[in-house]
C-alpha positions in Angstrom: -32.3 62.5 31.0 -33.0 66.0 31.9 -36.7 67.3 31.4 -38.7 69.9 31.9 -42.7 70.4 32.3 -45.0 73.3 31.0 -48.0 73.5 32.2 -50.5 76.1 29.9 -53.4 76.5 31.0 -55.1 72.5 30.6 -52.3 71.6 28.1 -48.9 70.0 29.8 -45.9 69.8 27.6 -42.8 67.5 28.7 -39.4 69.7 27.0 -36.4 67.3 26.8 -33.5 69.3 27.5 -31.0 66.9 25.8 -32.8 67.1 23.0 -32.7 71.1 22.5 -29.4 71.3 23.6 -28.4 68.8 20.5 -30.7 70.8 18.4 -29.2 74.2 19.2 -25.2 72.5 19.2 -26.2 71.2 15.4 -28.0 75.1 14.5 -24.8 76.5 15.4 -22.5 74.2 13.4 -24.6 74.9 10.9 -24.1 78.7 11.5 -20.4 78.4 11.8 -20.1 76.2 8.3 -21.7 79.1 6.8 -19.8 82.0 8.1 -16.4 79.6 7.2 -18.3 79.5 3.4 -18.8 83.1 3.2 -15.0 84.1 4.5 -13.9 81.2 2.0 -15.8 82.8 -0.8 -14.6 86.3 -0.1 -11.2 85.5 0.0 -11.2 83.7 -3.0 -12.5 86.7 -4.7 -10.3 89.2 -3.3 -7.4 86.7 -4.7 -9.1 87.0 -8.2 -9.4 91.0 -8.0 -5.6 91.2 -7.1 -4.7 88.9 -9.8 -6.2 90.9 -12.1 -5.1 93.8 -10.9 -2.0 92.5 -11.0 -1.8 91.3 -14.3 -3.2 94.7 -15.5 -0.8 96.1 -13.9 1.8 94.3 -15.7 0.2 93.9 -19.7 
């Protein structure tokens, strides 16, 4: 196990590097699901403009 020690002033704080590293891996998956969402979201919009532009087109 990888840590690390900060010492401020009379306060010591032990940082467990595993830990953060899991913490940031799970941030950015989180991230990632979101930005896949939003592309999602848009692209199934820009399918519902053309449609209709499509079947105005057409009627």
């Amino acid at each position: 196990m990888s840590e690390r020690l900060i010492i401020d002033g009379n306060a010591v704080y032990e940082i467990d590097e595993e830990c953060l590293k899991k913490q940031e891996a799970r941030k950015q998956a989180g991230r990632l699901r979101r930005v896949m969402r939003e592309r999602a979201n848009c692209q199934e919009r820009d399918e519902r403009v053309g449609k209709k532009q499509q079947d105005g087109e057409q009627g």
